[in-house]
Every structure is written in C-alpha cells, then in structure tokens.
Phi, psi and omega in degrees: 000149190267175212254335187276095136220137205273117182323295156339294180255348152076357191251121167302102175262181187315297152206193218293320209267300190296332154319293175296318177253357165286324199278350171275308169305296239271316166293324187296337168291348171272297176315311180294327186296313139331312206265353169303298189310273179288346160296307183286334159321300189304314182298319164306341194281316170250020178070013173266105158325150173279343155283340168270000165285303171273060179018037189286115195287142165261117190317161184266327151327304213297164140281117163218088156240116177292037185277142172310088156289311170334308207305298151327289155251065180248278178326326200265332161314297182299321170333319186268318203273347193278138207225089141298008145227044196297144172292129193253139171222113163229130189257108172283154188288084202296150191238174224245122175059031169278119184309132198295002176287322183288344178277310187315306222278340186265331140006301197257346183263038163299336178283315184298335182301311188281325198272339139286351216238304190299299172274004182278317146357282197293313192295347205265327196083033209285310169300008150301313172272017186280325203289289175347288170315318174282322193287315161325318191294301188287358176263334169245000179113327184231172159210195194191133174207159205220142201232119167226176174256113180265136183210116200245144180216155214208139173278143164218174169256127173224162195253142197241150186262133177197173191254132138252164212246146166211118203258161150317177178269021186229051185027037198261161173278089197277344147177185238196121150223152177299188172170180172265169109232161198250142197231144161254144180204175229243091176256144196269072172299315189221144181215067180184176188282174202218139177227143191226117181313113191281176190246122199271357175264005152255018173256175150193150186246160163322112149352292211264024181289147179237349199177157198287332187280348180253024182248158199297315169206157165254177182234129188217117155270147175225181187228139166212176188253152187321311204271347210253317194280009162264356174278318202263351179266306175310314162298356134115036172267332162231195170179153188081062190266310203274009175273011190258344177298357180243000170181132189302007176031058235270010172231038067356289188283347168279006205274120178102357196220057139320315173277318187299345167267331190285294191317299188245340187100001211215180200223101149349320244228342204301140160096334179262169191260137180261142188240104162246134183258117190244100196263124189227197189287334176239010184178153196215111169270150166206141187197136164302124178025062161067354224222303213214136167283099179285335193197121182244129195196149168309168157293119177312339192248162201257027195252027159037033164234169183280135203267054179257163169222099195259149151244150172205101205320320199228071180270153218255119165317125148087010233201141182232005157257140183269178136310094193283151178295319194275338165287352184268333190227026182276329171305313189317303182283354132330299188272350152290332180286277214293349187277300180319312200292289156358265146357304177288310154339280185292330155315308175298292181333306206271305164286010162210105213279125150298132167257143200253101185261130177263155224275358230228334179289145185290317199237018192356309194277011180270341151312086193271120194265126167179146168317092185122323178298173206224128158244117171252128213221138163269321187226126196299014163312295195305315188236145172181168187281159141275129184303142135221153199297090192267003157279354161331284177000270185309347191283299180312342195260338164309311180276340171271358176261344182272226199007324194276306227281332186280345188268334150292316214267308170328307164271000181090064197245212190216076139302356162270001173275000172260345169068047160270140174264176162189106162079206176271016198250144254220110170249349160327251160012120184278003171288327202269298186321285184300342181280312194289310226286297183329322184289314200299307191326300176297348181269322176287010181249312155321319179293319197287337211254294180335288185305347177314293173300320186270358123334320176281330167300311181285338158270020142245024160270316166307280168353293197281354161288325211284308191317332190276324203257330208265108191252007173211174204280186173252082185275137177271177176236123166246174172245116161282158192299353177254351167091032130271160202275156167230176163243138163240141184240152208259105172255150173333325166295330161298354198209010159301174168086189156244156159300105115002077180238145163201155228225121174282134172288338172304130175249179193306320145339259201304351181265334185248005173276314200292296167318328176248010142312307201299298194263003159274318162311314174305285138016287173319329183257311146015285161287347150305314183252012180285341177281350173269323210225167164279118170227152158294088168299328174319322174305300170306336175283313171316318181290325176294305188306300194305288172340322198272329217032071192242134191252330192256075157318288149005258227296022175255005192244127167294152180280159185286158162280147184091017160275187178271169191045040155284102156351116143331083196297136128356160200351066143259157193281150122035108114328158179285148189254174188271126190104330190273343163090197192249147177318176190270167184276342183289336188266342172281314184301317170315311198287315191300322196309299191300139194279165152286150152255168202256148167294181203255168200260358194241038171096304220270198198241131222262156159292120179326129169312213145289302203283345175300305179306294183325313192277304181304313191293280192327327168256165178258315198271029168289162206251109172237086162275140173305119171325163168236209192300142186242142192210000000 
C-alpha cells in the first residue's frame, strides 16, 4: 500500500508534494475563518474599533476613543503569572513490566536529571518565552510552541598560546619563548533543545483533531529566506533547494498579515519562501512553496511523537482551540467605547451651545457670539440656545464604572486599585477588597497551573532529546544549596528512559512566605505544651533558620551551662576557686530546687510555670538561667 494516502479521506495521492499540499488546502478552508477570528481579538487587544479598521468615515466632530482596556488587563495577567525562576522536579518514569532493578538504578539520577533540565532552560533562555506563550494564548485562545534540537556553529578569531623560535645564522634553534597567536576556528555556541512559539496563524490541523496526539498529522509553516534553505542543504537537511529560487509564491505571502499592515505597514512574509513541515507519527514531509520536496524522512525523535506543545489557559470541552480572555471581554469594551464616546459628545454639545434661529429672521450671520453681546429681536423666540440634558453625563459615568468593574472582575483583574465598581460587593471595605482579590487570585491561579502541564511537556520533551542526541558527557553550571556555583558532569546515561516532569506554579516570594508560615506557626505551638511535656525546642528553631535559609546556625544557640564559654546568668554563684572550699549542701539544695524553664522557638525565654514560680519565691537566690541544647 502506498504511503501518500490521506488518513482522513482514504483518497491516495500522487506522490509526497501532492499529499502535503491536498491536506494543506483542506485545512486553509477552515483555518481562514479562525485566523479572521484572531486578527479581531488582536485588534480589539489594541484598542482598534473595528471601523476604523474598516476605514468607515466618522464626523470629524464626534469623539473616537479607543482606549486599550483588554490591553491593560491582559499585561497585568501576565505581570502575575510570569515565573523568571520556575522550579523544575524530575521523577523518572518506572514503565510497565521494567525490572525493578532498572526502576532503582534509574531513581537515584532524578536529581541529576532536574539539574539538567534547569540548565538546559536557562541556556534555551526560557524565561524569555513564558511572555510570548501567554500572551498569544490570552488573546487567541491557543498557543503552540514547537521543542526541536538546535545546534550553532560559528567561525571566530580566537588566541591561541603558542612558542616562537629563535634561530642562530645557521638556522639552528638557540632558543623558545611563549606567545600568542590568533587561529581561526569552527566553535560550537549552541548545542541543546530549544523550544520555539510558533505563530498560531501558521499551524494547522485536521478539522476534525481535539488534540496534537490524536490528530493524523499536523502542518507548521515557517518563512524562511533562499540563503537560510541553502545553509540547511549543506548541512545536509534539505535538497533541491535551488529550484525554489524563483519561487516565491508571492500570493502565498499576503496571506495573513492584515495586523502587521494596520500596525506597521509592512508584509511579515516579504521577501521570504514559505516552508510547510507536514508531520505525523512516523514521518516529515517538507516542501517548498508549495512546489518542491526539501526532505521526506521518518520522525527524527525517537519518543514517536509530533515535537507541538498546544495550551490553552481557558480550554474549551471537546476542542484544541481553547477561550480567549479578549473574546470574554470584547464586547464589555465595545459598549464602554460607545458610553465614553457618548458622554464626550454631549459634553462638546453643551460647551459649544447649538443656537435655535427661527426661520423667519432676515439676517442670521448678523448675530455675533462673543461675551457681552445685544441682540435686538421683536421676539426673544426668534434666537435661543439648545436645551441640553446635563445629568446624561452622570448617567454614562455610572455605567462606565459597571462596565470597568465587569471588564476586571470577569477575568480576574483587581479593581479596587483603579477604584472602579461592580455589582454589590463593597469595594470601600477591606471584606469586600478580599473577597475580589481571592477570587481574581484563584482564576489567576488556575490559569497559571494550565501553562504549568504545558511546561512539564515541554520539559519532557526536553529530556528526552537530550537523552537521544546526547553521546558524551556534559559539563553544566549548577547552584548549591549554599548558592554558590558548581560544575556537574552529565553522563548520557543519566538521562535514558522518560521522564516525570513538574513545574511549581508558585513563585519563590510566595513558596518561601508559605515555609516560613508554616515553621513559625509550628514553633508556636510547640513553645506552647513545651512546659508540659519534653520537647527539643532546638530542633523547632532549626526548622525555623531553614525556612529563613540561614546556613550558619551555631551562633543563634547559647552553649549549655557548665560548658566553656557558657554565660554567667545574672544572681547565679561561682564555681568554686581552689582553696575557697564548696558550697554548702543547703545552697546546693536552693540552686537546684527551682525546675529550668525551657526556651521559647522566638529567641525568647517561654513563661514559668505555676511550680517554677512557687519554687523562685521560696528561694530568692535561685539562679533561673535558660536551659541549653536538649538532646
């Protein structure tokens, strides 16, 4: 059976170029109608009405203001959900009937595994690409980001240590000093996966796909320039390169860049060769303009999967396009643009009064508008103002305050810092102020947990390249638990099998406000029942300095007494010096009698009990110095 036949339709095509471009029209019949969909989100995203998009003339009287509210709380979403240091924890993955000696051996190189994955991140620059991946999402609904293996390489000049020679008049060498010299050579910049935001208006999919693993194949276009696919043929990734040079497929390339002309002016696409990668489970088709086959080859990875990763913040039952924030709230900014527009109208209207001529006056233009001026009229009839209504106004600022507060509050934005209303809850109030702020927290936090799993994809994706590509060791740059740097070397072995991976939503603020809630409260209760029963309080301070990440411990703990450099307690006796003889047995029995009280987990010394008192009255001169480390 031949290999072109289209999953769907069961119809065989010619061959691999004819395969690849029947499944591209049959998606682009769909797609433009989406991608219509998201050119208006974006615009609504910038505050462009949709009339001045479609260049619909406006009086020039009139007001048209557009302000980007969306815009507004779109930024302050990402502002919140972006994590420039997320934590990585990888667990490998025990597999179904893998002998359990191989689940052990692979286990312990879970630590080595996150301290790769951490530095593979950081080299990919990944907290660069959290903002792109979101932002795409909340304006169109998906986002798409594609994980490949990259690899750069670069000519330099760089100096090298080398001997010059110094000869006699008979070329003999009499003697050797060091130097420099400058060498040119071939350096390696980048070598590791990559993960890269796809344009959600160059992917396409099957109709009738819910998801990247059940769908038969995806399609991911790119632009790329004549010189970039002839770089990529020497390395020995494409071929038939030079038949593409003429073409460009120049009505192919307007396609799509309706925002990139209102915004900028300019064509996305100018100049470049369109590339579609047509990807399935076993196999990558790539073809040039529509025209020319660069490369038909199995799937390069070998975890037999398409290397996409889709999100979606607010995803949709049953659907692989998710909800966008600007489709939840584009209307809401429509009908605040027309109240606001609205409002200014009638404001203009009012400081610049229409006069009422009655039709019957001879001269009109004899009238002169100016401070002070006398119009003689047979009837004060004949000229007068237009009435207008100036409570509109308050009525329109009423309604724009519903509206800012529905336009926060829907997505989770914080409106009592804009000092906007919505609804009955009381934003005066600090009761009313926690209840929104809680609510917002949790939708934004929900949101945050969605890009989380898609981050644990892209970094077992990551893995499993590194695992694939990589055949010697790696040394890395790590942090140690005191936050100075190390080096680790990585071996290939360290990183076979899958991967666990998951990515805290928490950022370090709040992960280290929670730990150290946590061990002061413990602590707290603790120094509570410490006068009844025996406990190692030391222990609860130690839990506390960790929370704190204080590594040099020692010096908050006193040394016990009768150790050396133990503190002298205020109206405690001596030891005896040699020759002064020994205390009495009654003054031994008095300093002993009174119990210790045990410290407290806040430094402070905890309150004496009832017989701890009973006992300090009877002796006066008992010594009640703080106990020391208890063991």
């Amino acid at each position: 059976m031949s290999q072109n036949v289209d999953p769907y339709t069961e119809i065989e095509a010619a061959d691999a170029l004819g395969l690849v471009t029947g499944a591209m029209n049959e998606a682009e019949r769909f797609s433009t109608s989406y991608v219509q969909k998201v050119e208006a989100r974006y615009r609504a995203y910038r505050g462009i009405a949709e009339a001045r998009k479609s260049g619909q003339e406006i009086e020039a009287w009139r007001s048209n203001l557009t302000t980007p509210y969306i815009l507004q709380t779109i930024e302050g979403m990402i502002a919140t959900m972006l994590d420039p240091n997320p934590r990585w924890e990888v667990k490998p993955r025990p597999q179904p009937f893998e002998p359990i000696e191989v689940i052990l051996a692979r286990t312990s190189g879970g630590r080595i595994a996150s301290a790769a994955l951490e530095w593979a991140m950081q080299n990919d620059d990944f907290h660069l690409k959290q903002r792109p991946f979101m932002q795409q999402d909340l304006i169109a609904g998906k986002t798409v980001a594609k994980i490949v293996w990259k690899t750069m390489k670069t000519r330099r000049t760089v100096l090298t240590p080398s001997e010059s020679q110094i000869l006699n008049q008979y070329g003999t060498v009499v003697s050797t000093f060091p130097t420099t010299e400058e060498k040119e050579k071939l350096i390696t910049t980048f070598d590791g996966p990559t993960m890269i935001v796809r344009d959600v208006r160059d992917f396409f999919r099957p109709e009738s796909a819910i998801g990247v693993d059940d769908a038969a194949w995806v399609i991911d276009r790119s632009w790329e320039t004549y010189q970039c696919l002839k770089d990529k043929e020497r390395a020995g990734l494409y071929r038939n390169v030079d038949e593409v040079k003429n073409a460009q497929n120049t009505q192919l390339a307007q396609q799509y860049t309706d925002r990139e002309q209102l915004l900028r002016g300019q064509e996305r696409t100018s100049g470049l060769i369109e590339v579609l990668e047509y990807w399935t489970n076993d196999r990558v088709i790539t073809v040039a303009a529509r025209t020319v086959v660069l490369s038909d080859i199995p799937n390069p990875y070998r975890n037999g999967r398409k290397p996409f990763v889709i999100c979606s913040a607010l995803p949709d039952a049953f659907q692989m396009d998710g909800i966008s924030v600007v489709e939840s709230l584009g209307q809401i900014q429509e009908y605040l643009w027309s109240m606001q527009n609205q409002r200014l109208d009638n404001i203009k209207i009012m400081n610049n009064h229409v006069t009422l001529i009655r039709s019957d006056v001879d001269d009109a233009d004899s009238f002169e508008f100016f401070p002070g001026a006398q119009w003689f009229v047979e009837d004060t009839e004949q000229v007068k103002q237009l009435p207008v209504d100036p409570t509109l106004g308050e009525m329109t600022i009423q309604t724009e305050q519903l509206l800012k507060g529905d336009l926060q509050n829907i997505m989770g934005g914080l409106p009592m810092a804009g000092g906007v209303s919505s609804g009955t809850i009381d934003q005066q109030t600090a009761t009313g102020m926690n209840i929104i702020t809680g609510i917002a927290q949790k939708i934004i936090q929900a949101r945050k947990q969605h890009y989380a799993w898609a981050f644990a994809q892209v970094g077992e994706q990551f893995l499993g390249l590194m695992g694939q590509m990589m055949r010697r060791d790696r040394v890395i740059q790590v942090v140690g638990k005191s936050g100075a740097e190390a080096l680790l070397i990585v071996n290939p072995l360290d990183l076979q099998g899958d991967f666990d991976v998951q990515v805290n939503v928490l950022d370090d603020v709040m992960l280290q406000g929670e730990r150290r809630s946590s061990a002061q409260a413990l602590m707290q209760a603790a120094a509570g029942v410490a006068p009844l029963t025996h406990l190692n309080m030391d222990a609860f301070v130690e839990n506390l300095l960790d929370a704190y990440d204080i590594r040099d411990k020692p010096k908050y703990f006193a040394p016990a007494p009768g150790t050396a450099g133990a503190a002298q307690a205020p109206g405690a006796q001596a030891p005896p010096q040699p020759g002064e003889g020994t205390p009495s047995a009654q003054n031994i029995q008095e300093s002993t009698s009174a119990p210790v009280p045990t410290p407290a987990g806040n430094g402070l010394t905890a309150p004496p009990s009832p017989q701890v008192a009973q006992a300090a009255q009877a002796s006066p001169g008992a010594a009640l110095a703080p106990a020391g480390r208890q063991y």
